[in-house]
C-alpha positions in Angstrom: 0.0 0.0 0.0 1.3 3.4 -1.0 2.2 6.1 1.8 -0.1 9.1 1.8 0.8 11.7 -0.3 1.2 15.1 1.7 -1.0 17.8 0.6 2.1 20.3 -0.4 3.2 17.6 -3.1 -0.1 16.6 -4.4 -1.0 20.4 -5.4 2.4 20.6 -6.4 1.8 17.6 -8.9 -2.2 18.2 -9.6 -1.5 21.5 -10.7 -2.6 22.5 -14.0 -1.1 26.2 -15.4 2.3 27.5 -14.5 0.7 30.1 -12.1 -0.8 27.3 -10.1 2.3 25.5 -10.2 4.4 28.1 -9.2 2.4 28.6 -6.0 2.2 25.1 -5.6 6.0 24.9 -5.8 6.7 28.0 -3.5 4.5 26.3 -0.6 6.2 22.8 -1.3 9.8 24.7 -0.5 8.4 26.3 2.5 7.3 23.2 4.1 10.3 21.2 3.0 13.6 23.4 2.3 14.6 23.4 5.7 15.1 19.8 5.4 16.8 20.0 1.9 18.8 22.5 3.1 19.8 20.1 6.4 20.7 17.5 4.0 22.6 19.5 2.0 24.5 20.6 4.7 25.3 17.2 6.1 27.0 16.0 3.0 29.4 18.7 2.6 32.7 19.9 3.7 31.9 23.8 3.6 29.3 26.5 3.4 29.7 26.9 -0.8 29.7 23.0 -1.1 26.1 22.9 0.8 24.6 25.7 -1.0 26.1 24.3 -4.2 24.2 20.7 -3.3 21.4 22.6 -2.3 20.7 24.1 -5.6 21.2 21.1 -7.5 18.4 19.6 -5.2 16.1 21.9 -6.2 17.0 21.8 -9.9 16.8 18.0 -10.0 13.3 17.6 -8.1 12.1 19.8 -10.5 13.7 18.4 -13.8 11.3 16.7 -15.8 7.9 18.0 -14.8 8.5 16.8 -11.0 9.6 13.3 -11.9 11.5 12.1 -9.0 8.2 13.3 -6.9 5.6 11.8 -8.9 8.0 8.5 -8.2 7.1 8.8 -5.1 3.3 10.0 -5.5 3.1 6.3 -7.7 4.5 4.0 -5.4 6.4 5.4 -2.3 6.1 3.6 0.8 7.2 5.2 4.1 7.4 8.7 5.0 7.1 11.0 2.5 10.2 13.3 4.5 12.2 10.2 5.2 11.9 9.5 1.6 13.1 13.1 0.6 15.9 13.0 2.8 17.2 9.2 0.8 16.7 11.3 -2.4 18.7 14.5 -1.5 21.4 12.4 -0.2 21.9 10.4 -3.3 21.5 13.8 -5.4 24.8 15.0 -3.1 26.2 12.1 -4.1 25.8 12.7 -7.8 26.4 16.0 -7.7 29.9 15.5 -5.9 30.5 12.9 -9.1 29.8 15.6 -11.8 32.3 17.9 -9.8 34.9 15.7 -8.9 38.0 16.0 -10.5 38.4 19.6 -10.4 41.8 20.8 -9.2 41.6 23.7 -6.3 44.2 26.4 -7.1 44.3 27.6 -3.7 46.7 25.7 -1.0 44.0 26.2 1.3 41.0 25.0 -0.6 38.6 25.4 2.8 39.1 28.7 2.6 40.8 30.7 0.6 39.4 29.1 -2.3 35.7 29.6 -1.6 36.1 33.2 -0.1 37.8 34.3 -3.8 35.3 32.3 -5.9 32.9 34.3 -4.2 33.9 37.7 -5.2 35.9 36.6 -8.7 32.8 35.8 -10.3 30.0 38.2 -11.6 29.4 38.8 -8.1 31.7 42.0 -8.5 28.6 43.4 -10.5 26.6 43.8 -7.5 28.5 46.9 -6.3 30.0 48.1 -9.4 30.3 51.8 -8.8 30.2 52.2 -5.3 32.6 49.3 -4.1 35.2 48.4 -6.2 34.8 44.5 -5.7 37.1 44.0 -8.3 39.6 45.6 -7.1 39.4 44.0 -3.8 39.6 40.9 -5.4 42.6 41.4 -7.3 45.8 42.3 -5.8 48.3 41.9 -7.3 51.0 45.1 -7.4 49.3 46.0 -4.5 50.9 47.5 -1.1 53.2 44.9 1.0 50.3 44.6 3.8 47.4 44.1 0.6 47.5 40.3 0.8 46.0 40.5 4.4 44.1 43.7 3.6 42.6 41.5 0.6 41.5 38.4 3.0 40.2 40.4 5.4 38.1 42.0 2.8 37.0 39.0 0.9 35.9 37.4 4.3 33.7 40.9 5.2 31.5 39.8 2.0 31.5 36.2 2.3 30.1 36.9 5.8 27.9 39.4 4.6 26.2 36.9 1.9 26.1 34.1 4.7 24.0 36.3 6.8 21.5 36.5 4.1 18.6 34.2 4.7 19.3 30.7 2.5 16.9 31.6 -0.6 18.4 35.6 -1.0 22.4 33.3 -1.0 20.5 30.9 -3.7 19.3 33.9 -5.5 23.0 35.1 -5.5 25.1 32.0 -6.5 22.1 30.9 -9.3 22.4 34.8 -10.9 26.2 35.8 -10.4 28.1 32.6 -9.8 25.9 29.9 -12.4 24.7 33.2 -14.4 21.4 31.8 -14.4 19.0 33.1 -16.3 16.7 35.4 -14.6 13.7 34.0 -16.2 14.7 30.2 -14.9 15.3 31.5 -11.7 11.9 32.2 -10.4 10.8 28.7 -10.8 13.5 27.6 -8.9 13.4 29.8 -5.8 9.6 29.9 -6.1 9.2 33.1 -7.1 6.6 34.3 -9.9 7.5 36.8 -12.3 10.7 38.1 -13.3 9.9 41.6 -11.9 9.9 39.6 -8.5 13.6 37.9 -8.6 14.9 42.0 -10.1 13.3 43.5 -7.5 14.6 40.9 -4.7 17.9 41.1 -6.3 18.2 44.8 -6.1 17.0 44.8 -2.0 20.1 42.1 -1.7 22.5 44.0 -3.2 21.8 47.4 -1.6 21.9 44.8 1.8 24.9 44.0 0.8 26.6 47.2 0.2 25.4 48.6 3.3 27.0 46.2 5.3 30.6 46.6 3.2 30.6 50.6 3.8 29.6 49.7 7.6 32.7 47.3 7.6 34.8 50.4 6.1 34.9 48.8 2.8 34.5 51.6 0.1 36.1 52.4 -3.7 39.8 53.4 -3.3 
């Protein structure tokens, strides 16, 4: 006998327009990303490594018009969320397969590694103007003291992205580390529109420039 199927996934699965869906979708992430996110979280070795498993998560249970859901909507036995977890584990798994194999540059991949790939990529955009991200991220021909002037910088916005709540650091790494499209973004984070993930964007980028300039980190 199949397990009941909880009400978030079978609106989720019953819906019939993309508007319907979308909703569906955004509940269905409200009741279960916290869990998701757990799991994510549990298989990895750092904060980028979860939040990179994370997204591939999301992307996977939605590939295919829900398939890996409806596998369980057919013929799952169990609890649903026990279920889910079994799924986002293995997903980990296969996610850490498509990525193995790529060499860190950095001597200190924990750490020094993750805090550049976070402001090396089109993440730099976000302050373009006002903070020189750019600049902080390259220093080479700088001052004798710039290498620890440049750590102590990077680490001022990786902290200020990890205090973002988990979807606005989704939003982030999907548009300026993956260059996501913004138009397949919405679906992901369960938002509707386009207009919806600009406008969000725009609120976490002023966020995030507020809390550079408070750590004294402004345009040379």
């Amino acid at each position: 006998m199949s397990a009941p199927v909880p009400p978030q996934l079978s609106r989720l699965l019953q819906a019939a327009d993309d508007v319907s869906r979308s909703r569906a979708w955004t509940a269905f992430l409200e009741e279960y990303s916290t869990l998701l996110i757990a799991t994510a979280r549990r298989a990895s070795a750092s904060h980028d490594a979860a939040m990179d498993h994370y997204a591939f998560i999301l992307e996977q249970l939605r590939d295919d018009d829900f398939r890996r859901l409806r596998t369980f909507a057919g013929e799952g036995r169990g609890k649903f969320t026990t279920w889910l977890v079994v799924v986002a584990r293995r997903l980990c798994v296969d996610h850490h397969r498509r990525t193995h194999g790529r060499t860190p540059t950095s001597p200190n991949p924990g750490i020094t590694e993750s805090l550049n790939h976070v402001a090396r990529r089109n993440l730099a955009d976000l302050v373009a103007g006002d903070i020189d991200l750019e600049r902080i991220a390259d220093h080479s021909g700088a001052q004798p003291d710039a290498g620890v002037q440049h750590l102590a910088q990077i680490q001022a916005l990786r902290a200020a992205v990890e205090r973002l709540d988990t979807t606005d650091q989704l939003l982030l790494k999907l548009r300026y580390e993956e260059e996501t499209p913004i138009g397949s973004i919405g679906p992901l984070i369960g938002m509707g529109s386009r207009w919806q993930v600009h406008r969000r964007l725009k609120l976490v980028v002023s966020r995030l420039r507020d809390e550079l300039e408070a750590e004294g980190i402004t345009e040379a």
